[in-house]
MARTI-814030 format. One record per atom (N, C-alpha, C): x, y, z; residue number from 1; residue in three letters; atom name. Coordinates in pm, whole numbers. Example, Ala and Ser with C-alpha at 12.3 -4.5 7.8 and 13.67 -1.06 7.14 Angstrom:
! residues 2
+--------+--------+--------+-----+------+------+
!     px !     py !     pz ! seq ! type ! atom !
+--------+--------+--------+-----+------+------+
!   1319 !   -569 !    780 !   1 !  ALA !    N !
!   1230 !   -450 !    780 !   1 !  ALA !   CA !
!   1320 !   -330 !    780 !   1 !  ALA !    C !
!   1285 !   -225 !    708 !   2 !  SER !    N !
!   1367 !   -106 !    714 !   2 !  SER !   CA !
!   1290 !      3 !    787 !   2 !  SER !    C !
+--------+--------+--------+-----+------+------+
***
This chain:
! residues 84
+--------+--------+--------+-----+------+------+
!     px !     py !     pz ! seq ! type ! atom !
+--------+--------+--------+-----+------+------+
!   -322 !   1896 !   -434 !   1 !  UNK !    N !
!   -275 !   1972 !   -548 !   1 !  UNK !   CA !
!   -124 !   1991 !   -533 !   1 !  UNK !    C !
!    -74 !   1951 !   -608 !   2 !  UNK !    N !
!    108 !   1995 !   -644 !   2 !  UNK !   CA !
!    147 !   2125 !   -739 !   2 !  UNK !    C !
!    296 !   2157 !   -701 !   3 !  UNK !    N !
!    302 !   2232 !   -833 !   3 !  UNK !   CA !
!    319 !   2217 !   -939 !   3 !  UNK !    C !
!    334 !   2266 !  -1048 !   4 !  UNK !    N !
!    368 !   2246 !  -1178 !   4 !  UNK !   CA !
!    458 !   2077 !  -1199 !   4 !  UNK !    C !
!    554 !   2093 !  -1123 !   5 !  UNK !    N !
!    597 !   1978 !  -1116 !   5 !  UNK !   CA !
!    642 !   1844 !  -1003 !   5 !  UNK !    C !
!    536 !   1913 !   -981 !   6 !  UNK !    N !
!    525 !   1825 !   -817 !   6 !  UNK !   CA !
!    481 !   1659 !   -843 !   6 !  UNK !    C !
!    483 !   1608 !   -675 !   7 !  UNK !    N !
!    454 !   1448 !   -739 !   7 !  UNK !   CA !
!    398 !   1421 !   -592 !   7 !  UNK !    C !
!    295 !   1353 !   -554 !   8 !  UNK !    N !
!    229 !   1275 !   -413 !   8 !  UNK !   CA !
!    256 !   1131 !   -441 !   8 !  UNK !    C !
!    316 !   1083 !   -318 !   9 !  UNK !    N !
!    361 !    953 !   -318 !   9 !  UNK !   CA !
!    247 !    913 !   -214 !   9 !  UNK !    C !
!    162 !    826 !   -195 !  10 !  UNK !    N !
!     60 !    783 !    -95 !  10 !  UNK !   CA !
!    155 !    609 !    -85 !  10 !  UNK !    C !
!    167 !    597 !     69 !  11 !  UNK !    N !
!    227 !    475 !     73 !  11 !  UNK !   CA !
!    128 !    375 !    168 !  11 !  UNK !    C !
!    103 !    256 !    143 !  12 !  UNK !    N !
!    -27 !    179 !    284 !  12 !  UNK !   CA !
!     34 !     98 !    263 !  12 !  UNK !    C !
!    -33 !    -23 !    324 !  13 !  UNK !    N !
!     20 !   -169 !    378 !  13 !  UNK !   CA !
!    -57 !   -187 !    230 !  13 !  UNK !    C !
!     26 !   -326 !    210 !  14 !  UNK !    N !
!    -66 !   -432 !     97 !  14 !  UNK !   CA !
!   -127 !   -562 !    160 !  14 !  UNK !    C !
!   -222 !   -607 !    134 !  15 !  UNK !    N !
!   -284 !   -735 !    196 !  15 !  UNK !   CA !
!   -201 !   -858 !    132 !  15 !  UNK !    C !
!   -157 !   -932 !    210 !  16 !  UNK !    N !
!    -53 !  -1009 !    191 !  16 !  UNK !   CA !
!   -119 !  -1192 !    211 !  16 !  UNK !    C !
!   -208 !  -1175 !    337 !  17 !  UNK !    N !
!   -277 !  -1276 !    391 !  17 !  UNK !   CA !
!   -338 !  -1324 !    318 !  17 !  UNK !    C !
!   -351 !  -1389 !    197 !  18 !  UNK !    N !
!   -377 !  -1490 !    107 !  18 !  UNK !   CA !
!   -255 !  -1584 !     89 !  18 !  UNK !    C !
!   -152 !  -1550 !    129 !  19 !  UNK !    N !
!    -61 !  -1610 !    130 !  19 !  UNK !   CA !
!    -12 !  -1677 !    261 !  19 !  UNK !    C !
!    -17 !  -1847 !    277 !  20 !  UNK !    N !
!     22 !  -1891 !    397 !  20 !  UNK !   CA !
!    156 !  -1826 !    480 !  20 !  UNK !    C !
!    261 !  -1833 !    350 !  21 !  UNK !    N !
!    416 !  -1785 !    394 !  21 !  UNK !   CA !
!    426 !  -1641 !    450 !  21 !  UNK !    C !
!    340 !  -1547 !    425 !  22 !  UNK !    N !
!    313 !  -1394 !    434 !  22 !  UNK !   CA !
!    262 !  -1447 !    564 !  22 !  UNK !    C !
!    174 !  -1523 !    620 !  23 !  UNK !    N !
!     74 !  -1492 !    747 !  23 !  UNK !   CA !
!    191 !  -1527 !    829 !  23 !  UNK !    C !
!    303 !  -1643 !    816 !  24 !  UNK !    N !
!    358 !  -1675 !    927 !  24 !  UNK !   CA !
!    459 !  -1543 !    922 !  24 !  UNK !    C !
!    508 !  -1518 !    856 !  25 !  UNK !    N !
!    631 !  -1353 !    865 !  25 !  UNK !   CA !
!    542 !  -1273 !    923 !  25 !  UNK !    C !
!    420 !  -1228 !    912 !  26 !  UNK !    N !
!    389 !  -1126 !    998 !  26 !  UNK !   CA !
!    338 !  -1148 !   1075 !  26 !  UNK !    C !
!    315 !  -1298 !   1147 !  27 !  UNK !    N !
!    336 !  -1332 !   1284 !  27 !  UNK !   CA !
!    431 !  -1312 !   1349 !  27 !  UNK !    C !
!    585 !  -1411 !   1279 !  28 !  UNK !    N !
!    716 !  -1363 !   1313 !  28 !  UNK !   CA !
!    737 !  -1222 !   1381 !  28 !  UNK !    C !
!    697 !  -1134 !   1285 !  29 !  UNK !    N !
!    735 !  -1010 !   1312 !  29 !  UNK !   CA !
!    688 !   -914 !   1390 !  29 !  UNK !    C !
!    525 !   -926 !   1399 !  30 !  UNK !    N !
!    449 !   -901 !   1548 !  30 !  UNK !   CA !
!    474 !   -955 !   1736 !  30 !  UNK !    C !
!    579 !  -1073 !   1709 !  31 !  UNK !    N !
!    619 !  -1130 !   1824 !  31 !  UNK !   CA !
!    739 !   -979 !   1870 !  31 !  UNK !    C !
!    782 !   -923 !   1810 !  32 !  UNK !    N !
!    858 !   -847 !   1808 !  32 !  UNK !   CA !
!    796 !   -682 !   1825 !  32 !  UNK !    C !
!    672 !   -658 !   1860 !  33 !  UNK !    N !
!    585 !   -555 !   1887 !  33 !  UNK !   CA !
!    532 !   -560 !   1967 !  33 !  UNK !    C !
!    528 !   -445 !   2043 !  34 !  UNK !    N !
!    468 !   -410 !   2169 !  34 !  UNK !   CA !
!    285 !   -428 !   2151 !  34 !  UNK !    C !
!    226 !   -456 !   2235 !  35 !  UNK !    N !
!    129 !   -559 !   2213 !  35 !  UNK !   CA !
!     -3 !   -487 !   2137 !  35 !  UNK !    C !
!    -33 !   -332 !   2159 !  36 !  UNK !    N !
!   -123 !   -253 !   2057 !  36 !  UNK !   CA !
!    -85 !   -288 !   1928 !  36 !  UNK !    C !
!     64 !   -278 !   1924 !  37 !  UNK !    N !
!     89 !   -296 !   1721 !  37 !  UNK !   CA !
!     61 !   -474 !   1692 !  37 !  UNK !    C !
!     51 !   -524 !   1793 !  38 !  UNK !    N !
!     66 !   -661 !   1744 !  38 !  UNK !   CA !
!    -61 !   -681 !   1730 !  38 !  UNK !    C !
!   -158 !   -620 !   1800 !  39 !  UNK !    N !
!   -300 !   -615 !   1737 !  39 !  UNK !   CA !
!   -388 !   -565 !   1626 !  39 !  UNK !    C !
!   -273 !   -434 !   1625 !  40 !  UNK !    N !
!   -342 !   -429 !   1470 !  40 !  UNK !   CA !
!   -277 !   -371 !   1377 !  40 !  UNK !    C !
!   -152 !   -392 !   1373 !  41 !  UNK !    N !
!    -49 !   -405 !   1266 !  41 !  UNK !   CA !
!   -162 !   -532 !   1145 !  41 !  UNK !    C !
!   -162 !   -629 !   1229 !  42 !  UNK !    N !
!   -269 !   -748 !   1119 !  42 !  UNK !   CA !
!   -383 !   -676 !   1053 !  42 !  UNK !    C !
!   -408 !   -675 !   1139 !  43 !  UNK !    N !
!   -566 !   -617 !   1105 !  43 !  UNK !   CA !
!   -593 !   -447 !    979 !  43 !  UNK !    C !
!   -498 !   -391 !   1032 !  44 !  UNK !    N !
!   -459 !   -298 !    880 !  44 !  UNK !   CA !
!   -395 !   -358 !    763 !  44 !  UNK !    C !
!   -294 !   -458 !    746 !  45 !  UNK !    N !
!   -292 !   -558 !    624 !  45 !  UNK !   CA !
!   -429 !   -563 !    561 !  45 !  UNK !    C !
!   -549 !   -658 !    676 !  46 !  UNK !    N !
!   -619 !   -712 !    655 !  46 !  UNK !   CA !
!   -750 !   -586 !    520 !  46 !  UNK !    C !
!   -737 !   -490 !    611 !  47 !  UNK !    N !
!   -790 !   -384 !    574 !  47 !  UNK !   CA !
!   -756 !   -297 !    443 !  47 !  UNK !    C !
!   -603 !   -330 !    400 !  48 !  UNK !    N !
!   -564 !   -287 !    270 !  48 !  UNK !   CA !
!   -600 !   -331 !    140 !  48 !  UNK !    C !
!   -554 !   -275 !     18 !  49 !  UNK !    N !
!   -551 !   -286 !    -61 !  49 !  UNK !   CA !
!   -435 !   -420 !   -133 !  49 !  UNK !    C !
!   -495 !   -476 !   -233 !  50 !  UNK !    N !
!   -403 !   -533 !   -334 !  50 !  UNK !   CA !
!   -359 !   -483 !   -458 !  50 !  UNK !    C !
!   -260 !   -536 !   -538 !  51 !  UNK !    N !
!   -225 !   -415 !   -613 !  51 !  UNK !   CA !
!   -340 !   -421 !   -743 !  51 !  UNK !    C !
!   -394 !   -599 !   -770 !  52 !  UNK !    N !
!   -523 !   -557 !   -902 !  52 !  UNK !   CA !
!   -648 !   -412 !   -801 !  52 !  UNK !    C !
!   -652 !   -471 !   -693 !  53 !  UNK !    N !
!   -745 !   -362 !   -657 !  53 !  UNK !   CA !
!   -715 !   -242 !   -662 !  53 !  UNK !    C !
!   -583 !   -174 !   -660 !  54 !  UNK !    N !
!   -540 !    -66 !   -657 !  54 !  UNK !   CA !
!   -540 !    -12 !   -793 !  54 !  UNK !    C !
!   -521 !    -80 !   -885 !  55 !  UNK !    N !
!   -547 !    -76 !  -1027 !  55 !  UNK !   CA !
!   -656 !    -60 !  -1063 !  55 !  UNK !    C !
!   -761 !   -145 !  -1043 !  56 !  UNK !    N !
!   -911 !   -118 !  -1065 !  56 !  UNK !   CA !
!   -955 !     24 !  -1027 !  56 !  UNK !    C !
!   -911 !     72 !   -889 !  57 !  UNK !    N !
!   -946 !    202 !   -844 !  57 !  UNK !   CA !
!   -933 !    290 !   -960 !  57 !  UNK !    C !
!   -782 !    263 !   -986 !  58 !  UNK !    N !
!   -733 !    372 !  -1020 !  58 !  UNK !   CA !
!   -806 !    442 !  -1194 !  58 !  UNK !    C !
!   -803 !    305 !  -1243 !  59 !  UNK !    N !
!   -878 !    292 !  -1355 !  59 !  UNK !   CA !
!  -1051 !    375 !  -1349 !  59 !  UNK !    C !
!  -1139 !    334 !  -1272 !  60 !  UNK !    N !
!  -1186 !    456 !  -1227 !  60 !  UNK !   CA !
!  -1167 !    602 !  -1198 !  60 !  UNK !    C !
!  -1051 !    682 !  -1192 !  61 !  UNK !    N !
!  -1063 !    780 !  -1159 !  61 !  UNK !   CA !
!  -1023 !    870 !  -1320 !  61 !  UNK !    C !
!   -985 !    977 !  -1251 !  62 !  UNK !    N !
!   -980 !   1099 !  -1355 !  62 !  UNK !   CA !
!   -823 !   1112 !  -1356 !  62 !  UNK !    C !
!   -740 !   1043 !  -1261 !  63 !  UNK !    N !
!   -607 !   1053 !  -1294 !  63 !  UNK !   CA !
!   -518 !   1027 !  -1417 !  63 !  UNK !    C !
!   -434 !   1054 !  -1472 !  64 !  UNK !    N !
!   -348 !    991 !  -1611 !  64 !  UNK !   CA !
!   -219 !    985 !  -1587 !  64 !  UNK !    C !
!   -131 !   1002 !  -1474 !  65 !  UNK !    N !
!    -12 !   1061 !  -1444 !  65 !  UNK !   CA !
!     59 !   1007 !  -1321 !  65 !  UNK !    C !
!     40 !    844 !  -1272 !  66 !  UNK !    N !
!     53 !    775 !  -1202 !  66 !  UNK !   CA !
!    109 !    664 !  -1195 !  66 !  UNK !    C !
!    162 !    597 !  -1149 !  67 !  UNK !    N !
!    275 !    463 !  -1097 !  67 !  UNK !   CA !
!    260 !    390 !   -976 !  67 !  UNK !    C !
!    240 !    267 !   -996 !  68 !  UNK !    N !
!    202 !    203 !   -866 !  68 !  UNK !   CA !
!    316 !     72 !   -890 !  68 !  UNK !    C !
!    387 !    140 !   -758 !  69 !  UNK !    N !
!    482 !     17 !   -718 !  69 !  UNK !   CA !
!    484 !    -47 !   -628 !  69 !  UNK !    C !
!    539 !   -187 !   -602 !  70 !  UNK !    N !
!    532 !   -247 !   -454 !  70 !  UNK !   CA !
!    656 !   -291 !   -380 !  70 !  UNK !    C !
!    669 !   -320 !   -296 !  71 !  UNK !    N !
!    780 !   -382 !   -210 !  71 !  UNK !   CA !
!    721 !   -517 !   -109 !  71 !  UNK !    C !
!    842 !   -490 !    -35 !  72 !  UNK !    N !
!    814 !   -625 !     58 !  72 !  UNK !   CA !
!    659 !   -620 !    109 !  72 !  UNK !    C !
!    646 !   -547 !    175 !  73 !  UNK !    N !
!    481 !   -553 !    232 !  73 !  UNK !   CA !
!    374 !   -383 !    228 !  73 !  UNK !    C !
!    430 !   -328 !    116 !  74 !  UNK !    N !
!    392 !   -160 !     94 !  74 !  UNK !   CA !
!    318 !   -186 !    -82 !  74 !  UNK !    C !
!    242 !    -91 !    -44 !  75 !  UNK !    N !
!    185 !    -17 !   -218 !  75 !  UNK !   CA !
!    230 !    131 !   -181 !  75 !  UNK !    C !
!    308 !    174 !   -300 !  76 !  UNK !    N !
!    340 !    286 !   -349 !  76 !  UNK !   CA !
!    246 !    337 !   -455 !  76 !  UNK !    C !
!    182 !    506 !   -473 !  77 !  UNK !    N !
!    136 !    503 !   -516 !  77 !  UNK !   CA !
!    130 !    656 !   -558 !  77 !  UNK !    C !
!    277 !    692 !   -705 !  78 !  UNK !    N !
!    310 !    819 !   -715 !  78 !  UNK !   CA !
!    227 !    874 !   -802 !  78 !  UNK !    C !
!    168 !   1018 !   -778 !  79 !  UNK !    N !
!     57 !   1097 !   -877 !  79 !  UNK !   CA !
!    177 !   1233 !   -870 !  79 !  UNK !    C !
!    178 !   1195 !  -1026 !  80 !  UNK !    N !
!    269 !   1348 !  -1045 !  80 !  UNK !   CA !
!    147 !   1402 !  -1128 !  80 !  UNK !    C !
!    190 !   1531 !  -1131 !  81 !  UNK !    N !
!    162 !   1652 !  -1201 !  81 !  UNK !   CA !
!    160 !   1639 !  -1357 !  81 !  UNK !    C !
!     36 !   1686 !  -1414 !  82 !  UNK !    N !
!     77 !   1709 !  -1589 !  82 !  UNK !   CA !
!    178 !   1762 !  -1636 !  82 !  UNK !    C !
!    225 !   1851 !  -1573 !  83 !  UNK !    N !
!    330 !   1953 !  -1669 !  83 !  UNK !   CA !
!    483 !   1873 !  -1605 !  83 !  UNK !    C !
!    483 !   1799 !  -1556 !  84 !  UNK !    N !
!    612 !   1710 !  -1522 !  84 !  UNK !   CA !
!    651 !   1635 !  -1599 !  84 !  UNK !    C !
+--------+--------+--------+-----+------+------+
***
């Protein structure tokens, strides 16, 4: 719950690994992690959301007051308040 004009930003990994070029960068970039994150830094990708899926969710719910953006390898996912 927010206030009057409050806003929750929920941020996760996006699943990227359908994409050959995505699997080798976050190989790349796991060579560069201490060896717990290099185990499952992947494996939470693997475990995320895409953004039609994040859409579908959302479309299900009772929300009306929301924005879903992405970046390099993130879903953003701002729920403001009605009276905002």
């Amino acid at each position: 719950m927010t206030k009057e004009t409050g806003c929750i930003i929920i941020r996760d990994n996006k699943r990227v690994y359908q994409n050959i070029v995505w699997r080798a960068i976050i190989w790349l970039i796991t060579r560069f992690m201490n060896k717990r994150h290099r185990e499952n830094w992947p494996k939470a990708i693997l475990a995320s959301y895409t953004i039609p899926e994040v859409n579908e969710i959302l479309s299900w719910s009772r929300l009306s007051h929301y924005q879903v953006s992405t970046d390099f390898v993130f879903i953003d996912l701002c729920v403001e308040s009605p009276g905002k």
